[in-house]
C-alpha positions as CSV (number, residue, x, y, z in Angstrom):
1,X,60.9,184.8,87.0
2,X,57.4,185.2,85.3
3,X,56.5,187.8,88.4
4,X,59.8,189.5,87.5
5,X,58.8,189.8,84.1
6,X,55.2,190.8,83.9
7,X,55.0,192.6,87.5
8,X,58.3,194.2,87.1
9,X,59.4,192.9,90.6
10,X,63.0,192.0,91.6
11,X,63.9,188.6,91.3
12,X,66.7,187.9,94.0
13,X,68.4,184.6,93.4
14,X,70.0,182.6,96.6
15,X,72.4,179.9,95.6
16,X,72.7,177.3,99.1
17,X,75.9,175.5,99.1
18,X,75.4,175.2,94.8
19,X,78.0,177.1,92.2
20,X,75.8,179.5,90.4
21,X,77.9,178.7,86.7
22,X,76.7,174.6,87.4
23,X,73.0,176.5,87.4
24,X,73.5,178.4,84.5
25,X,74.9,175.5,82.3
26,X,72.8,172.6,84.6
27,X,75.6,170.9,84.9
28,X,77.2,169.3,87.8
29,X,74.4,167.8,90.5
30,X,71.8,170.3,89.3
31,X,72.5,168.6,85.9
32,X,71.9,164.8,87.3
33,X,68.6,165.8,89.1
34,X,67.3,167.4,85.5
35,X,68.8,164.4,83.4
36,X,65.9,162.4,85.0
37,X,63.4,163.9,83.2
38,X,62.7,164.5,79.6
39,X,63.8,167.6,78.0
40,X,60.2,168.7,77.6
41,X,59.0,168.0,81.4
42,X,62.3,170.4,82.5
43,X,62.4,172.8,79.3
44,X,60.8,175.6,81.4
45,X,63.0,175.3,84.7
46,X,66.0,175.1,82.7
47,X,65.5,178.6,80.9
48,X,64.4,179.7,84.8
49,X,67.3,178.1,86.0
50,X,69.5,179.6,83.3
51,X,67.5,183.3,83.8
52,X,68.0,183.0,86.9
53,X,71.8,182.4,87.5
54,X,72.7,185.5,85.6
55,X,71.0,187.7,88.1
56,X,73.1,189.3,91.0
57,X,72.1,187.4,94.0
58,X,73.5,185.7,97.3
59,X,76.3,182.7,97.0
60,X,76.1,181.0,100.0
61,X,79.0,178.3,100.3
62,X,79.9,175.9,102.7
63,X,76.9,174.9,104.5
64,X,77.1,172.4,106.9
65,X,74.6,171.1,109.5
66,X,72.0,173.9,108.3
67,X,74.4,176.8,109.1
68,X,75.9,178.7,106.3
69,X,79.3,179.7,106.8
70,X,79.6,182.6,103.8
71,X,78.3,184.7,101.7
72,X,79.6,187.0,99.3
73,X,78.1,190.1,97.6
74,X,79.7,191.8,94.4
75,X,79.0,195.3,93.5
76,X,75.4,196.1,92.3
77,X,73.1,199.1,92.1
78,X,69.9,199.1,94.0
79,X,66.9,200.8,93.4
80,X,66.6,204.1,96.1
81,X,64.6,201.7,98.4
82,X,66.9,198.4,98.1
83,X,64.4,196.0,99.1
84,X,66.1,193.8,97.5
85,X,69.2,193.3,100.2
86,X,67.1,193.1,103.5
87,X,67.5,189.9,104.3
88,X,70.4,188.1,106.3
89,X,70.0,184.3,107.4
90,X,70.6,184.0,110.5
91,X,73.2,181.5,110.5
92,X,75.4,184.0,108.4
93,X,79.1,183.6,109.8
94,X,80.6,185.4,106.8
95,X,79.3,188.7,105.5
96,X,81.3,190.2,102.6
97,X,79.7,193.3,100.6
98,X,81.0,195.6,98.4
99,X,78.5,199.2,98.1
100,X,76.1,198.4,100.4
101,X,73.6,201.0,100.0
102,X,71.4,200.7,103.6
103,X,72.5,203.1,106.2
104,X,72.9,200.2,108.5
105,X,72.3,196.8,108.5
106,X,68.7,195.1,108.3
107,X,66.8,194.7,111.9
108,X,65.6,191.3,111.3
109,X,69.6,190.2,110.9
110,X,70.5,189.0,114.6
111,X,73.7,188.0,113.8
112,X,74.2,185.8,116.2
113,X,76.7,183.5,114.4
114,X,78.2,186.5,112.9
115,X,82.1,185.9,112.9
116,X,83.3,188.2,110.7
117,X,81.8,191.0,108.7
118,X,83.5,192.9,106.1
119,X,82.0,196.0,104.0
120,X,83.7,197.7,101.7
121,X,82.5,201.2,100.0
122,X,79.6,201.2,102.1
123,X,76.5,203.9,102.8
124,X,76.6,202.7,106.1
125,X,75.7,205.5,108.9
126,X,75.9,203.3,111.9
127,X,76.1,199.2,111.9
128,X,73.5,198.4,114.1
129,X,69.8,199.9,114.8
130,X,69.0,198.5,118.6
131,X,71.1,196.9,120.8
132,X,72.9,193.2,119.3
133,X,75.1,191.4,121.3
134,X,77.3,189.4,119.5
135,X,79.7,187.2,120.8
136,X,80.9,185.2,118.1
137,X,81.7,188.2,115.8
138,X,85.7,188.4,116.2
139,X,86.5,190.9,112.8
140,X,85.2,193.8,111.5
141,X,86.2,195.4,108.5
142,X,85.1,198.4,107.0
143,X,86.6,200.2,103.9
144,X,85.9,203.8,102.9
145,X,82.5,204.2,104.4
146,X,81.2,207.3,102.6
147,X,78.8,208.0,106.0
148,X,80.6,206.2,108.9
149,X,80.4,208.6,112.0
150,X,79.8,206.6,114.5
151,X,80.8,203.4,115.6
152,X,79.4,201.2,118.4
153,X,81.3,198.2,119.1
154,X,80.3,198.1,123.6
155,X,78.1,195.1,122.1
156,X,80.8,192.8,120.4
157,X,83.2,192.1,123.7
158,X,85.2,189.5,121.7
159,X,86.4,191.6,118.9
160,X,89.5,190.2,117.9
161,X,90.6,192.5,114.2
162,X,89.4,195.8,113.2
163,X,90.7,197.2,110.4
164,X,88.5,200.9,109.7
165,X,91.1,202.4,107.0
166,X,89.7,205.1,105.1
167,X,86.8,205.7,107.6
168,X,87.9,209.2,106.8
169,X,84.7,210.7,108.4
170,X,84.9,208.3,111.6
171,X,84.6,210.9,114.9
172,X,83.6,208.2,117.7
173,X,84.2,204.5,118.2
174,X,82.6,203.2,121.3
175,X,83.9,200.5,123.4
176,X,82.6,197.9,126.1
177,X,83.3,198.9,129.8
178,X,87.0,197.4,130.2
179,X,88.2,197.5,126.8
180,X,88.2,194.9,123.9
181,X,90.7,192.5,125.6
182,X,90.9,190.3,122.7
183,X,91.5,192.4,120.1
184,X,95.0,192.0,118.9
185,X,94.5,194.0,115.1
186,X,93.9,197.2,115.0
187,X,93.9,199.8,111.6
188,X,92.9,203.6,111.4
189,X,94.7,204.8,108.7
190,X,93.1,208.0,107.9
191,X,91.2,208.1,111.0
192,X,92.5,211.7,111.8
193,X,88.5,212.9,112.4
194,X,88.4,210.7,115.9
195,X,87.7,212.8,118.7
196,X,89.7,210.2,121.6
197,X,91.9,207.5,121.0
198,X,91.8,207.2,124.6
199,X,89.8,203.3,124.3
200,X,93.7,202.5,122.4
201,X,95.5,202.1,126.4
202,X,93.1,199.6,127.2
203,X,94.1,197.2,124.6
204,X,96.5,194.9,126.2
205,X,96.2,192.2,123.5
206,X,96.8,194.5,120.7
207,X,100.2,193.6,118.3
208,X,99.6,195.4,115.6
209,X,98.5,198.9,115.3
210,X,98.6,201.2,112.4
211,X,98.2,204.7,112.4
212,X,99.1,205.4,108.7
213,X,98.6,209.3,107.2
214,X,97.0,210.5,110.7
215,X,97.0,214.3,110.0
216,X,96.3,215.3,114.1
217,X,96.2,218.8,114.6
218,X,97.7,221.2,117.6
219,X,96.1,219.5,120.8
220,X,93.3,220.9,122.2
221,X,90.5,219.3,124.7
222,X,88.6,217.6,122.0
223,X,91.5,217.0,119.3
224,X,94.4,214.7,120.1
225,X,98.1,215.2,119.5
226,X,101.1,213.1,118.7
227,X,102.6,213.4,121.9
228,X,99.2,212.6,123.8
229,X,98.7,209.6,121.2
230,X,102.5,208.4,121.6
231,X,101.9,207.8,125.3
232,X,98.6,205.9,124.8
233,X,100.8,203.5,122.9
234,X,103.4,203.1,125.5
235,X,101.0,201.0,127.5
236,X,100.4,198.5,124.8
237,X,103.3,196.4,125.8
238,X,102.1,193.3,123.6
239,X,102.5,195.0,120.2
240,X,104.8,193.7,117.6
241,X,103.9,196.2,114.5
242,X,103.6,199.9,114.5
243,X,103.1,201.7,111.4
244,X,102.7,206.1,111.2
245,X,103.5,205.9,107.3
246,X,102.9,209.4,106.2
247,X,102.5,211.5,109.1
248,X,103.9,214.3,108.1
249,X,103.0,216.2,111.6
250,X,104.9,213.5,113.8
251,X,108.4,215.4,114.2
252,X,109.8,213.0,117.2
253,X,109.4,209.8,118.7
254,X,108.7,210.1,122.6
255,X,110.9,207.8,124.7
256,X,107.5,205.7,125.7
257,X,107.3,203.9,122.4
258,X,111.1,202.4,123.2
259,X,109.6,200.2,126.6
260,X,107.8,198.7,123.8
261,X,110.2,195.5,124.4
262,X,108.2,193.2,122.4
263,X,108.0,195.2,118.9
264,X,109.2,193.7,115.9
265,X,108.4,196.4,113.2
266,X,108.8,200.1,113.2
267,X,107.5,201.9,110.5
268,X,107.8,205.7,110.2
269,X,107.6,206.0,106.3
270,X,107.4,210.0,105.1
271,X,107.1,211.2,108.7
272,X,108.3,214.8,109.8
273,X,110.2,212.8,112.1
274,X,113.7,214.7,112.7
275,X,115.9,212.4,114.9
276,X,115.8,208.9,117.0
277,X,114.9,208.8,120.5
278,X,118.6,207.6,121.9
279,X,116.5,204.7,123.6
280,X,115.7,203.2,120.2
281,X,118.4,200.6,121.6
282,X,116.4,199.5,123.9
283,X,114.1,197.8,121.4
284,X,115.9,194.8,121.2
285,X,113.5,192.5,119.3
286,X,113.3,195.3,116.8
287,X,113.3,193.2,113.2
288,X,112.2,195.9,110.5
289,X,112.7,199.7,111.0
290,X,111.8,201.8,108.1
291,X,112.4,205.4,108.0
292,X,112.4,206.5,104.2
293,X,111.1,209.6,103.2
294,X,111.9,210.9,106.5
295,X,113.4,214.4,108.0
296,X,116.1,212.2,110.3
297,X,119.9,213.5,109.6
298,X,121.0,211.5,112.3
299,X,121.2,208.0,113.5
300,X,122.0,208.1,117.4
301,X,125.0,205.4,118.5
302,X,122.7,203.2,120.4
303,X,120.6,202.1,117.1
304,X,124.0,199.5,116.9
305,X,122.3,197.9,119.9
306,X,119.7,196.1,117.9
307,X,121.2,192.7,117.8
308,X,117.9,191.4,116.1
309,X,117.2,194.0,113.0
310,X,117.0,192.6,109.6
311,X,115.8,195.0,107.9
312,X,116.7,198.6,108.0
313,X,115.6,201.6,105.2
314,X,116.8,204.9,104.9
315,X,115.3,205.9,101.6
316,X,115.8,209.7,100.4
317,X,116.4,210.3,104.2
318,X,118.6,213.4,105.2
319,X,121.2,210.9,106.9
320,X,125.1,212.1,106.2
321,X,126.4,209.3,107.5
322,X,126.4,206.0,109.2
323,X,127.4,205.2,113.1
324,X,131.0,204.3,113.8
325,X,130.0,200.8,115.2
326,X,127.2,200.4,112.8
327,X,128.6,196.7,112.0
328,X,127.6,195.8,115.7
329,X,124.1,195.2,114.2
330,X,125.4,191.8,113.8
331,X,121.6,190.0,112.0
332,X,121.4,193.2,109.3
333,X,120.2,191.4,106.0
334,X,119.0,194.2,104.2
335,X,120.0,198.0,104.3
336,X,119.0,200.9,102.1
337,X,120.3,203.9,101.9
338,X,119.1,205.1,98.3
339,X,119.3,208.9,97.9
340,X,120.7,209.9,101.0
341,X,123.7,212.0,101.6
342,X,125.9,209.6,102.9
343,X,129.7,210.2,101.7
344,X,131.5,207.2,103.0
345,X,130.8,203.9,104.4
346,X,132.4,203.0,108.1
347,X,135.1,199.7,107.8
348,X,133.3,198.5,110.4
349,X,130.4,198.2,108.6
350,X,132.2,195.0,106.3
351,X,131.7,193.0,109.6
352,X,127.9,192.4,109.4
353,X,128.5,188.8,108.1
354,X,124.3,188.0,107.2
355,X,123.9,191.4,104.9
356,X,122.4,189.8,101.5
357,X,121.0,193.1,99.7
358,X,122.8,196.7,99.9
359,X,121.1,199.5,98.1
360,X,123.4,202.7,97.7
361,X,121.3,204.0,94.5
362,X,121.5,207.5,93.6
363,X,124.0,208.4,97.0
364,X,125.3,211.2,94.4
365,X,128.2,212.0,97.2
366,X,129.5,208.7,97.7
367,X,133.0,208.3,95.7
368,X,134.8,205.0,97.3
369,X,133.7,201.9,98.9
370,X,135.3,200.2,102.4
371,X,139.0,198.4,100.7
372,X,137.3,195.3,103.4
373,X,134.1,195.1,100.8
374,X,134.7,191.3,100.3
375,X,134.3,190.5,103.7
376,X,130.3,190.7,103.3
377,X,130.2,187.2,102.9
378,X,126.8,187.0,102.4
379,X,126.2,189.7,100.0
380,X,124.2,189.2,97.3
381,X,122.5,192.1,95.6
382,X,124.8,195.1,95.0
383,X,123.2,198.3,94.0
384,X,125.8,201.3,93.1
385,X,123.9,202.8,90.0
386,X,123.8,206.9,90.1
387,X,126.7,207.0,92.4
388,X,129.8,208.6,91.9
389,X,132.3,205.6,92.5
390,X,135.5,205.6,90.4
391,X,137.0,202.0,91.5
392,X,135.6,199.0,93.3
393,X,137.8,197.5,95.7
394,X,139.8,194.3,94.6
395,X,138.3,192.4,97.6
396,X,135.0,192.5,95.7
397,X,135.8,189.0,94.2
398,X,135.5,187.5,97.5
399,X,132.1,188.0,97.2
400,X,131.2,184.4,96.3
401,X,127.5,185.0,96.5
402,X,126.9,188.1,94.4
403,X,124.4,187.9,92.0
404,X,123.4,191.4,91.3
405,X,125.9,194.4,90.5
406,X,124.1,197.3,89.3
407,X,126.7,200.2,88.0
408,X,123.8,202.4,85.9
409,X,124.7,205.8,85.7
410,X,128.1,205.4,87.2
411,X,130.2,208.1,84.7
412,X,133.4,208.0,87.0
413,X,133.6,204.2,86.8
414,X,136.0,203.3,84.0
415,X,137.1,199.8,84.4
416,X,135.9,196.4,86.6
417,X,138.7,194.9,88.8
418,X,140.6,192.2,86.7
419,X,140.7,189.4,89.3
420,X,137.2,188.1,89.8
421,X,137.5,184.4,89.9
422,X,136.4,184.1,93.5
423,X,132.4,185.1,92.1
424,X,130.2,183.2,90.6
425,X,131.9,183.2,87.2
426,X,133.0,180.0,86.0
427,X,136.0,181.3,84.0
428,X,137.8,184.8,82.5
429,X,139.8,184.5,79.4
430,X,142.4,187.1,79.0
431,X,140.0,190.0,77.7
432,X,136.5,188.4,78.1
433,X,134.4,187.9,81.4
434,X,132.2,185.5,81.5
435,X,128.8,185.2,83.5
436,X,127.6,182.2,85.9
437,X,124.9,183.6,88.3
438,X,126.2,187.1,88.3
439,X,124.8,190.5,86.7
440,X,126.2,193.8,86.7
441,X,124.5,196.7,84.6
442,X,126.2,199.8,83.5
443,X,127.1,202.0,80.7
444,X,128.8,200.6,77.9
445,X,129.7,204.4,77.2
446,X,131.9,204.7,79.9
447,X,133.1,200.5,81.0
448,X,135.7,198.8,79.7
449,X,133.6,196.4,77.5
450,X,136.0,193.9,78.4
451,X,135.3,193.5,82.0
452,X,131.2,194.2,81.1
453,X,128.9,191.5,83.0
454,X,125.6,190.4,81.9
455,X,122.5,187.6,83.0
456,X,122.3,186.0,80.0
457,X,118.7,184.8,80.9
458,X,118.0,188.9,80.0
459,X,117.5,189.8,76.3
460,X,120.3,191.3,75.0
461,X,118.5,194.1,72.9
462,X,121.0,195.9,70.6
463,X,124.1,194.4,71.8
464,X,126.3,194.3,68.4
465,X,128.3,190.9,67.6
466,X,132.1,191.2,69.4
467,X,134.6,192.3,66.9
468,X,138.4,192.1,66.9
469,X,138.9,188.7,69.2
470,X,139.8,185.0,68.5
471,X,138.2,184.3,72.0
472,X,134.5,182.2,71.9
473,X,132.4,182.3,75.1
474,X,130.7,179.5,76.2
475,X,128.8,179.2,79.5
476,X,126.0,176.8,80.8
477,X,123.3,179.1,80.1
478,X,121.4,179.6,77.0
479,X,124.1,180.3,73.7
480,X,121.9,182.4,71.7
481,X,122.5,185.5,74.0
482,X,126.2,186.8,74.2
483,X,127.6,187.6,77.6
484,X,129.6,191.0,75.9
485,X,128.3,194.1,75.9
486,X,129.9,197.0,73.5
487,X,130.5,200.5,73.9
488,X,127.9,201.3,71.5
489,X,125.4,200.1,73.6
490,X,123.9,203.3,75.2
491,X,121.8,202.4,78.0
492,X,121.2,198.7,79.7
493,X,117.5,198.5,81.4
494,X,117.9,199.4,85.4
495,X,116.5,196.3,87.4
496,X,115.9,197.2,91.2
497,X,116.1,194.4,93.6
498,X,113.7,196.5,96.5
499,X,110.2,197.8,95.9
């Protein structure tokens, strides 16, 4: 610390398997070993010790049997030369760094117990200067490299994840003769610089692949296209997850990607994509498909096929309407159809018996609901705000598991149907409805007040005290909030039940 002070060198603290704050206060073991001297014999290393420990330096946890198994490193600025963050031990495992300022890393770092490495932010031109063979490193991350051209990975044959998002400037990536036939992670979001994406059909491990906002141009030699990239992928017949959020370009889905028999998830968030490949029914483990903010009007028959999916989004899709057999897709647990231009619902559709959660928010067009509604047994979330429904079906109060009824912005809907004793209500008096587990949100403008439900767990903001009626409500829930809601009440707070 003196050299730092009167020579105006760095000072670079290293704290071995030690919690830099137990330095600082000399507390914990670095506190016993003081407490055996006198305050005067230690007064010097303490203020080192405490001068010391609120520098930026290494952490390095964990350290067993002389190897250290992490080290973390904040974000700090360096000098132009950064002579300061040249040095790696060698029995490094864990390398975390955010801004690291070198243009690769340090040639005295042989990495040879390197198992993951993660930089985030970077000025990194190149990892490596030389050849390193490293066979323990199994991850890679980089984040936003600001210089990242080229990436040599034909030295690290065991490569398990690699996660390059935002490698925005990325052209090459370099692979071992034969492929990395271990890696089974695989993200290049933004990569849409890459030159070949040829290494990708050699990756027979790989399960998860995301291609997120790849902007590929018209194919040429050099530059990829969709179609070219979409066949690459038809090889990779161990992949559960594939994600193309926000590639606008993609405008269909070649029939390769549906031999895919293992995939789980589907993800084609704000794609050009126009219509379904009528093999999609082929992808019978299919769990999650996600097409919102997409061009597809149409949902070909065979997407009733998927016996498995759970999960199925059709947000602000062009979709008029749903497949005749759509309640064939007997494990459906979710489905959202928010902002699309569907008109009706099929009957059919009352027959998946495992849908919890249906979002229909903001389907201006739609005006009625299946009369079989109550056969969802499962239901649980209903979502019907911004819709133009003028009734709900009496078979709604067969619905013993709805929790959530959300009627905001529905101007046609006058009045709640009277018999509801089959939901989770515990009793209706003549003109009051009371609330156990259930919530529906509306306007008070245009509901009966009568039939208005409420959580009472929510704050009742503004709700006036009931006027005109002999009848008390009492529930099990908290008394201090009233389960009526008035006609003067203009707006209730819309809660959504999806992200």
């Amino acid at each position: 610390m003196e050299c730092q002070k009167l020579n105006e060198q760095i000072a670079y603290p290293v704290f071995y398997d030690v919690d830099p704050s137990e330095v600082r206060k000399q507390r914990g073991p670095v506190g016993e070993a003081l407490a055996k001297y006198t305050i005067k014999e230690t007064r010097i290393w303490r203020q080192a010790l405490t001068e010391a420990s609120n520098l930026s330096g290494w952490d390095l946890k964990n350290i067993a049997n002389g190897k250290t198994r992490s080290v973390t490193r904040g974000n700090h600025e360096f000098g132009d030369n950064n002579e300061d963050c040249q040095y790696f031990p060698d029995s490094l495992r864990y390398l975390l760094w955010y801004n690291y300022k070198h243009w690769c890393l340090p040639k005295t770092f042989g990495a040879n117990n390197l198992v993951k490495l993660e930089m985030r932010e970077s000025g990194l031109k190149q990892l490596w200067e030389g050849g390193k063979v490293m066979k323990k490193l199994e991850s890679i991350v980089l984040y936003f490299p600001r210089l990242l051209e080229t990436l040599d990975l034909r030295l690290t044959p065991n490569l398990v994840r690699l996660d390059l998002r935002g490698c925005y400037r990325l052209e090459d990536i370099r692979v071992p003769v034969g492929g990395l036939k271990r890696l089974v992670y695989l993200h290049l979001q933004g990569c849409d610089r890459l030159k070949s994406f040829s290494f990708i059909k050699e990756l027979k491990s790989l399960e998860v692949l995301n291609l997120n906002e790849l902007y590929l141009r018209k194919f040429t030699d050099i530059i990829p296209s969709y179609s070219y990239l979409l066949s690459l992928i038809g090889n990779l017949h161990s992949l559960v997850c594939l994600r193309f959020d926000g590639c606008r370009e993609l405008t269909s889905l070649s029939g390769r990607i549906c031999s895919l028999r293992n995939l789980r998830e589907l993800c084609l968030h704000g794609c050009g994509i126009k219509e379904l490949t009528e093999d999609i029914g082929q992808l019978e483990w299919l769990e999650t498909q996600d097409l919102s903010y997409s061009k597809v009007k149409h949902l070909p028959d065979s997407i009733c096929k998927l016996k498995k999916l759970e999960t199925l989004i059709l947000d602000r899709c062009e979709v008029h309407q749903l497949p005749d057999d759509f309640g064939q897709i007997e494990s459906l647990i979710i489905l959202s159809l928010r902002n699309t231009y569907i008109r009706y619902l099929p009957s059919n559709m009352c027959k998946l018996k495992h849908l919890k959660v249906l979002d229909l928010s903001e389907c201006y067009r739609l005006e009625k609901l299946p009369v079989d509604l109550g056969d969802l047994e499962c239901l649980e979330e209903l979502n019907l705000s911004l819709t133009s429904i003028s009734h709900l079906p009496h078979s709604i109060s067969l619905l013993k598991h709805l929790k959530l009824l959300d009627l905001y912005g529905c101007c046609k809907l006058k009045k709640l149907p009277e018999n509801l004793e089959g939901t989770l209500i515990s009793h209706r008096p003549q003109n009051i409805s009371l609330l156990k587990g259930l919530s529906i949100f509306g306007y008070g403008e245009y509901l009966d007040a009568d039939a208005i439900l409420f959580r009472l767990q929510l704050p009742m903001i503004d709700a006036p005290e009931r006027k005109n009626t002999n009848i008390e409500a009492t529930c099990d829930t908290d008394s201090s909030h009233s389960p009526i809601f008035d006609r003067s009440v203009h707006r209730l707070h819309r809660t959504r039940s999806l992200p």
